[in-house]
N, C-alpha and C positions, 0 to 999 in steps of 0.2 A: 504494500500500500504506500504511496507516495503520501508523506505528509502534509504537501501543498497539499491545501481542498484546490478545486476548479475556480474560476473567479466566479463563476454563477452560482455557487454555494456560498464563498462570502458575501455576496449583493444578499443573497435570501437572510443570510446572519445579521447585517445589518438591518434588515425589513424586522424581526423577529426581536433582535437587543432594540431598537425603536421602540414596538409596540410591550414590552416589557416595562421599560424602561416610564412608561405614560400612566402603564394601568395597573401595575403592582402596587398595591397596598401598602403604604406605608407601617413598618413596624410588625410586616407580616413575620418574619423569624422570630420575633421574641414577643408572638402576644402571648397573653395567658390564658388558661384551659377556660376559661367563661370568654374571652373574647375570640377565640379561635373558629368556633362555628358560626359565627357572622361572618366572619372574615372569607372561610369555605366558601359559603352558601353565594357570598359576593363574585367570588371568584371562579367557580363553577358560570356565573350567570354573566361575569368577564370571557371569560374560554370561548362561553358559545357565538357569544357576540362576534369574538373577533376570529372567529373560525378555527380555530386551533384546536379544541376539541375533535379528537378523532382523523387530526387533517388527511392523517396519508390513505383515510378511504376514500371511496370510488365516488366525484361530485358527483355523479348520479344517484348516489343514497345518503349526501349531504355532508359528504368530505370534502377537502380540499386536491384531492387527488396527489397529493407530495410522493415526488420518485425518492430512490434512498435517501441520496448522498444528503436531500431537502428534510427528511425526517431524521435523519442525525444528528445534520444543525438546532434542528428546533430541541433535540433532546438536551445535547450540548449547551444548548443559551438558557432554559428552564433547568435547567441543574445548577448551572453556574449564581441562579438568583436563590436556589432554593426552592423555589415554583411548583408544586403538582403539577404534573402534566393531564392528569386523569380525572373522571371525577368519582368514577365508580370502576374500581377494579374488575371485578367479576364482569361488569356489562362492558367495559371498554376495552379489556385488553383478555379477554377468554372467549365469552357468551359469542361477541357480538361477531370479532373477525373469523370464528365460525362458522357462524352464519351466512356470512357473507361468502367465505369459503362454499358450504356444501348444502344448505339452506336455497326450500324452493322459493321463486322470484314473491309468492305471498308473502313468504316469512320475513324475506328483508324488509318489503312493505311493511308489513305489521310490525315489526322489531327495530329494524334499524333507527328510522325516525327515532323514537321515542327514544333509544339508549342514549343518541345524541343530544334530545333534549331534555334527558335526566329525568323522565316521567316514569319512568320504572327500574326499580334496585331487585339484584341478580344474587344468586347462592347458587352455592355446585353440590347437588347430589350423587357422589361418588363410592365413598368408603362410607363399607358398613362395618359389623362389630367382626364379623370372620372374611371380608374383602378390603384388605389394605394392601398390602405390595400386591396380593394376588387378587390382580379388580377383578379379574375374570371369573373369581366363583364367586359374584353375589348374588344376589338372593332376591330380593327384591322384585315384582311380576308386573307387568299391566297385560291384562286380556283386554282386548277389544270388544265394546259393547256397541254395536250401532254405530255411530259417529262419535264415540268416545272411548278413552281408554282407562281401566279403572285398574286404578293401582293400589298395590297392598307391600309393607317393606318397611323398613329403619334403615336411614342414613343416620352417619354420625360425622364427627367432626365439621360441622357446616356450618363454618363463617358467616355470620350477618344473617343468621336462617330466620331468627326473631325478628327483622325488620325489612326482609327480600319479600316481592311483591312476586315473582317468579324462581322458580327452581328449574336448570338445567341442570337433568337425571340421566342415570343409567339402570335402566330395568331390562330382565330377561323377559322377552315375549315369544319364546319358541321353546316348548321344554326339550321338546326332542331333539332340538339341533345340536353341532357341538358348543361347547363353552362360549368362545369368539364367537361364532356364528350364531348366536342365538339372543344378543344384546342390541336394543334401540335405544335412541337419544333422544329423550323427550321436553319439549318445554312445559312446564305443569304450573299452574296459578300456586300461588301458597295460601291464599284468602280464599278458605273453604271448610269446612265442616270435618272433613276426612285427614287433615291437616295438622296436624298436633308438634310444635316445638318447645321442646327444653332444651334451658340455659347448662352449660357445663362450666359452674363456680372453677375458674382458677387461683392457683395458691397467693398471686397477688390482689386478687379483690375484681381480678377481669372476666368476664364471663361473652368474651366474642363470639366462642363454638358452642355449637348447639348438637343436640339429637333431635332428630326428626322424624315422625311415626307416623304411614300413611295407611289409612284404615277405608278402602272404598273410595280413594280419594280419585276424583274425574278431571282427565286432560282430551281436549280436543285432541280426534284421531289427524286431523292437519294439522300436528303439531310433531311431527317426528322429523327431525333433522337427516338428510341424509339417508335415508330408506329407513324399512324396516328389517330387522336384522342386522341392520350394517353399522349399529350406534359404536362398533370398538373402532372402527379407523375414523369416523370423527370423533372419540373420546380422544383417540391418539394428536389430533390437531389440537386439541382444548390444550392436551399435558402437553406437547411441544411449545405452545404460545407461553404457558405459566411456565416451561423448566428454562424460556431462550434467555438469554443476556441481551442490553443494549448496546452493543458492539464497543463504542469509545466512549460508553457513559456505564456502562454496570460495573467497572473498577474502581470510578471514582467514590462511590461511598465508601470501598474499603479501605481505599487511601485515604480520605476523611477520619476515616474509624483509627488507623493505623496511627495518622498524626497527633490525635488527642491520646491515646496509647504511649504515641514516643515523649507527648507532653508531661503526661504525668510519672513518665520512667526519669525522665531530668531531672522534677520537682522533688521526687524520691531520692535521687541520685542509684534509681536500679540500674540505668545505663552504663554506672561505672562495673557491674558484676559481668565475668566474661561470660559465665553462662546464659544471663537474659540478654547479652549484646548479641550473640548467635541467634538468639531465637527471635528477636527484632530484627537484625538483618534477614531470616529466613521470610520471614513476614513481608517484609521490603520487596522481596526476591517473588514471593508470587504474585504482589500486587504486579510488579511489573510485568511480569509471563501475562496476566490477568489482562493487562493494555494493550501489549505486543499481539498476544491470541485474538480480542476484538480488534483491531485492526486487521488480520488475518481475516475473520470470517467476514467483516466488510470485503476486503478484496475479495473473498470470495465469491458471497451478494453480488457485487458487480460486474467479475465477469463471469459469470453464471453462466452465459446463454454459449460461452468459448468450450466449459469443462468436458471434459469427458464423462461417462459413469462411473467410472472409476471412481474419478475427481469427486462427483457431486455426491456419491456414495461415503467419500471420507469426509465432506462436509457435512452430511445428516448426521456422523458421528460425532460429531462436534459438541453438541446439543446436549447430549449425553455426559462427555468429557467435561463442559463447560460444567452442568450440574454438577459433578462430584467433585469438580477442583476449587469452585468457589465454596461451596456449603464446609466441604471438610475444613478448607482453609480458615473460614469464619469462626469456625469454631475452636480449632486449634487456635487461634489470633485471641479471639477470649478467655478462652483457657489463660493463656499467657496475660490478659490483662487483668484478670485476677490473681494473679502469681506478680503482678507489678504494683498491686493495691495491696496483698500483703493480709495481713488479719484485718483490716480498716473492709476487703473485698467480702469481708461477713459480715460489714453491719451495714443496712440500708443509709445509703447515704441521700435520698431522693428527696425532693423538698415538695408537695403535691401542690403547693401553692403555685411557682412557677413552671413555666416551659419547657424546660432543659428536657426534663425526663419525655418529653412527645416528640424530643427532635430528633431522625435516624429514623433508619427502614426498619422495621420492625419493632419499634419502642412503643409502648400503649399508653393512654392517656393515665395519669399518674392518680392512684388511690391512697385517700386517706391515711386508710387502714395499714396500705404495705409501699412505705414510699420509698419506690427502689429507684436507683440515679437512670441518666439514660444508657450510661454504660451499664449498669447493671442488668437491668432490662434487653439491653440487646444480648447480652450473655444469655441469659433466659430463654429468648425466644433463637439463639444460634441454635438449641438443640433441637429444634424441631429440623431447622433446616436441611437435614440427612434425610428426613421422613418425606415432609409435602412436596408433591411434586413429582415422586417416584425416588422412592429411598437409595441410597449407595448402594448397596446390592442388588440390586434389579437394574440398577443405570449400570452396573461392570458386566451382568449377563448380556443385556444388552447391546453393548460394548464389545463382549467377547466374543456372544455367536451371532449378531448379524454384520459384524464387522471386520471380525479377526478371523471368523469362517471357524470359530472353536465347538466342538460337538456341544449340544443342549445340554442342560443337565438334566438325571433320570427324575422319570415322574412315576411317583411310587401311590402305586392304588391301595387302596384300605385290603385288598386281597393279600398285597406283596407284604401286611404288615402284619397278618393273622399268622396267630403258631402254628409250627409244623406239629 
């Protein structure tokens, strides 16, 4: 990757740091947890005004249509401010370019609009209580009744499930077929009778994930993404979208993270021990791999349409790699920052009054009860990050046998386990 951009990428940077620079909120980084969701609500209703929400989809369903190198920069300039790019996760960066993906020309109609203007909040119903790395044995059914599909099942783990106005599901509607082949992808109202979610109280006082229990619960039968039967390779574009990286922008939180890491290793004076100076240099050393590798799948991105199969083949691997080298690293990087806090790394240091603790990718809004710093908090939620998304072990099988061409591993039926 040449690190000149093109000049028409910097013309667009300047279009982008202009409209930034006009309608950013003043004192957006440091308000506090009561002034924070005005501030949102503000800037969400900035986004859509000035097109930026969603831009690099198709102006025909009310994007801006941005080719790459044009959605890098915008991600590049909205990092550099601090800026969400987004306004709803689930609907903006999984649900919806799904949809748009494999969704019939109804569905975009019906869906796309609205995601864009924020009239409807998304949850993913995937993992259930014996389908997590292995989604493919869930459990979970809809039969088709007439023009509707009636579903019965517990999802767990589901984000925002208490306040999502729709559920994009994975239910089995073919019992006879095999595993893969017998799962649809369905969009399901959540405002219904058959409907049922509990909160899953976390140890810091946060309760985002939910369980969710569907008892007779009714989804229009044109509501299935992608045929019927066929819901595992668009599940597989959903977990590609949520496992990708932003090429020249998914490093820089970690280098954020790393630098208030090295800040308080000086303030300690851990910097001067050879051993934690190793382990901050090693730190150092993936961030960089971390920037060098996005720029890499950008060149790749680009010239895309040159590759061979080969080529395009070790790029989809990428996706994979990219998940295990960052999640592991993250957490390894926290590990080490609480080995640079020292016994001080066991007591909450979080002030729930102020900001600090909401600022960072994965830090939650700061409780009372458990007021953990924003380092702390991102420590906390590192450990999930091996799990959501397709855990370490299932990204190296993956890894292994569709890429490395290494034999499957065996699959042992309840027969192979009965005594002789």
């Amino acid at each position: 990757m040449d690190l000149d951009y093109p000049p028409e990428a910097e013309a667009f940077r300047i279009e982008v740091r202009s409209w930034l620079d006009a309608n950013l909120p003043p004192g957006f980084a440091t308000a506090t947890p009561e002034q924070r969701p005005a501030l949102l609500a503000h800037w969400n209703d900035a986004l859509t005004a000035g097109g930026w929400l969603c831009a690099s989809w198709p102006t025909e369903y009310g994007g801006r249509g941005l080719d790459t190198m044009q959605g890098v920069v915008l991600a590049e300039e909205f990092h550099r401010v601090g800026a969400p790019l987004r306004a709803d996760f689930f609907g903006d960066t999984l649900v919806g370019p799904t949809i748009l993906q494999w969704g019939t020309e109804a569905q975009k109609q019906e869906f796309i609009p609205k995601i864009l203007r924020g009239e409807v909040a998304w949850c993913q119903g995937f993992s259930e209580p014996d389908a997590g790395s292995d989604l493919a044995a869930l459990k979970a059914t809809a039969v088709l009744d007439g023009d509707e599909w009636v579903i019965n099942g517990q999802k767990i783990w589901t984000t925002q499930g208490f306040d999502a106005d729709y559920v994009f599901l994975l239910c089995r509607t073919d019992p006879a077929a095999a595993r893969h082949k017998a799962i649809s992808y369905l969009l399901c109202p959540m405002d219904q009778p058959g409907v049922e979610v509990r909160r899953i109280r976390q140890i810091d006082g946060g309760a985002e994930f939910c369980e969710v229990f569907f008892t007779d619960a009714r989804c229009p039968a044109g509501n299935v993404v992608g045929g019927v039967n066929d819901g595992w390779k668009v599940a597989m574009t959903t977990l590609g979208f949520e496992r990708g990286t932003n090429s020249t922008t998914g490093y820089r939180r970690f280098e954020k993270q790393l630098n208030e890491i090295l800040a308080i290793a000086r303030e300690r004076g851990a910097n001067t021990d050879l051993e934690m100076r190793q382990d901050l240099a090693r730190a150092y050393t993936r961030v960089a791999i971390m920037r060098i590798n996005g720029l890499r799948s950008l060149t790749g991105v680009l010239r895309g349409k040159s590759l061979s199969e080969d080529q395009r083949t070790g790029l989809s691997a990428m996706s994979a790699c990219n998940k295990v080298f960052w999640s592991e690293h993250n957490q390894a990087t926290l590990n080490l920052a609480m080995n640079v806090l020292g016994p001080a790394g066991q007591v909450l240091q979080g002030n729930p009054e102020i900001a600090e603790a909401l600022a960072g990718y994965g830090r939650r809004a700061p409780h009372a009860d458990y007021p953990a710093s924003g380092l702390q908090s991102s420590f906390f939620f590192s450990r999930s990050e091996t799990i959501w998304g397709g855990t370490s072990q299932i990204q190296r099988n993956i890894i292994g046998e569709r890429n490395l061409g290494l034999p499957r591993e065996p699959s042992l039926t309840p027969k192979e386990h009965a005594p002789t």
